[in-house]
N, C-alpha and C positions, 0 to 999 in steps of 0.2 A: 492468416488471422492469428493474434495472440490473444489470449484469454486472460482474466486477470480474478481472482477470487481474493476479498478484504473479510478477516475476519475478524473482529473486534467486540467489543458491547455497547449498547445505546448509551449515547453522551457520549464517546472518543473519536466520533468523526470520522466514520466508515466509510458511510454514502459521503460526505463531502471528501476524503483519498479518493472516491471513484471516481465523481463528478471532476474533482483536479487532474485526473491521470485521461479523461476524456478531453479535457480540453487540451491538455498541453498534447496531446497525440495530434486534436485538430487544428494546434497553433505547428505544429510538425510539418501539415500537408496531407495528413493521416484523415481515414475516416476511424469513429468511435462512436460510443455509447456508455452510458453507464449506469445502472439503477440498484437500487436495496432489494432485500426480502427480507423481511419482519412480518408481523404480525402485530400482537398490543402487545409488545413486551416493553417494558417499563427500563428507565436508567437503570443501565450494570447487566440487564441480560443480556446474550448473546444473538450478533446481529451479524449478515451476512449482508454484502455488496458485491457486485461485480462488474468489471469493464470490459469493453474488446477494442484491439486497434489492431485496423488492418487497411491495405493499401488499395483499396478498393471498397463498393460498397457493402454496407452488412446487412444483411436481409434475415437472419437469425434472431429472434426474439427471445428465446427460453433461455433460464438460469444454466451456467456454468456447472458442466457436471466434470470436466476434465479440461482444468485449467492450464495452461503454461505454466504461470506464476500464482503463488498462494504469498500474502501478506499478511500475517501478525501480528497486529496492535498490541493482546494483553496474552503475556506467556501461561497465565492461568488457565484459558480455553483449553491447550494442548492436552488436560486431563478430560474433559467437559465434553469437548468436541471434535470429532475426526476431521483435524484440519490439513492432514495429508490425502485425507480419502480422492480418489481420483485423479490427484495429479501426475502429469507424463512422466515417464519415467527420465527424460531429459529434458524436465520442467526444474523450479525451484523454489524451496518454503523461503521466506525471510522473515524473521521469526526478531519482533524486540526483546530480546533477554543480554543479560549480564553474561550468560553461561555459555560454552561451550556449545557448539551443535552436538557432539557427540554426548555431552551430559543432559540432553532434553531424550533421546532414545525414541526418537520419531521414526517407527517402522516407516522407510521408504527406500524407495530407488531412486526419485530425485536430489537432486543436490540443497541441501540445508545448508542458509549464513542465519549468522545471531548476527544485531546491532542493537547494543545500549540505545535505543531511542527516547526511553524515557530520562535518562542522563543527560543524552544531549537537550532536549525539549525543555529538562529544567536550569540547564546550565542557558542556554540562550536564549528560551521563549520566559523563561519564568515562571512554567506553568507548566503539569506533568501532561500537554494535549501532543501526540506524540507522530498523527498522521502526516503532518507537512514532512518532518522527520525524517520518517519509516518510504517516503516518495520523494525522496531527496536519493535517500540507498537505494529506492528499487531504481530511481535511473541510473543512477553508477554504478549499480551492482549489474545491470542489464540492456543498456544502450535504448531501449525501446522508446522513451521521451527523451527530449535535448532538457538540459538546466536551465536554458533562455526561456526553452516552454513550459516549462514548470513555474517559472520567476512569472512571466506573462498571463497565465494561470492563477496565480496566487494572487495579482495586483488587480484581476478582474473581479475577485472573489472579497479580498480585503483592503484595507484605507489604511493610509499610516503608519503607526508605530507597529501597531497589528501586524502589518503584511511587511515590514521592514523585519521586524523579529523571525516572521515565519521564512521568509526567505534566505535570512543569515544560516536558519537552523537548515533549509534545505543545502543551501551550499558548502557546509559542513559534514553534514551526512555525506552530501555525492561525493568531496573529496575522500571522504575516511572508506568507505564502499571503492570506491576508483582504485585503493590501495593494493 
């Protein structure tokens, strides 16, 4: 089973990264899951999702305490919130920043990538929503979803210009990650 921890803020689409990374697992052949933990915290505070996909059934209910993978919406958390805490040590952050992994100074032993996703998100969504994105690289950066299931995914979730945008920006990401 892999584990999957979204860390983000209310309003950038955490829970819906999770809920997409669950379905494209189940559009895979994969079984998944995926839910939030919040609380009443308002737009812009800090929000927590999580998924799992494993090839068989999941019978495990409780929050993610030692993820595989950790994903990064807003590179601000990284002061705010230990969003390396727990993960494997041959696990990996992917973290949306401009910068360097080594200039973010994320005590770990797992492997840290940076991807511009809010670059990319405004360069092809037109709008800095950065999760279609940031799950574009976690599947090229990590095999664990196919791009078909992601697109398949996306077109259940969204209509249109909508999910035509989102999907460009996902196929963009997976090749620039693929790299």
């Amino acid at each position: 089973m892999k584990e999957i921890r979204i860390h983000g803020r209310g309003g950038q689409g955490s829970v819906t990264a999770a809920e997409l990374i669950a379905v494209a697992a189940f559009e895979d052949g994969k079984w998944s899951q995926a839910f939030p933990y919040f609380g009443t915290e308002r737009r812009g505070a800090p929000v927590t999702a999580f998924a799992r996909i494993a090839d068989r059934q999941i019978r495990v209910r409780s929050q993610i305490y030692e993820p595989d993978y950790v994903i990064v919406q807003d590179p601000s958390l990284i002061s705010a919130v230990d969003v390396a805490g727990g993960v494997r040590e041959n696990g990996l952050l992917l973290i949306n920043s401009e910068k360097k992994p080594s200039e973010l100074k994320i005590n770990t032993k797992a492997r840290v990538r940076t991807f511009d996703a809010t670059k990319l998100a405004l360069e092809v969504i037109g709008l800095p929503i950065v999760n279609t994105a940031l799950l574009g690289a976690f599947a090229g950066a990590t095999g664990e979803i196919r791009l078909e299931s992601v697109n398949k995914a996306i077109r259940g979730r969204f209509a249109g210009k909508v999910a035509d945008k989102n999907i460009a920006a996902v196929k963009k990401a997976y090749e620039l990650m693929g790299e």
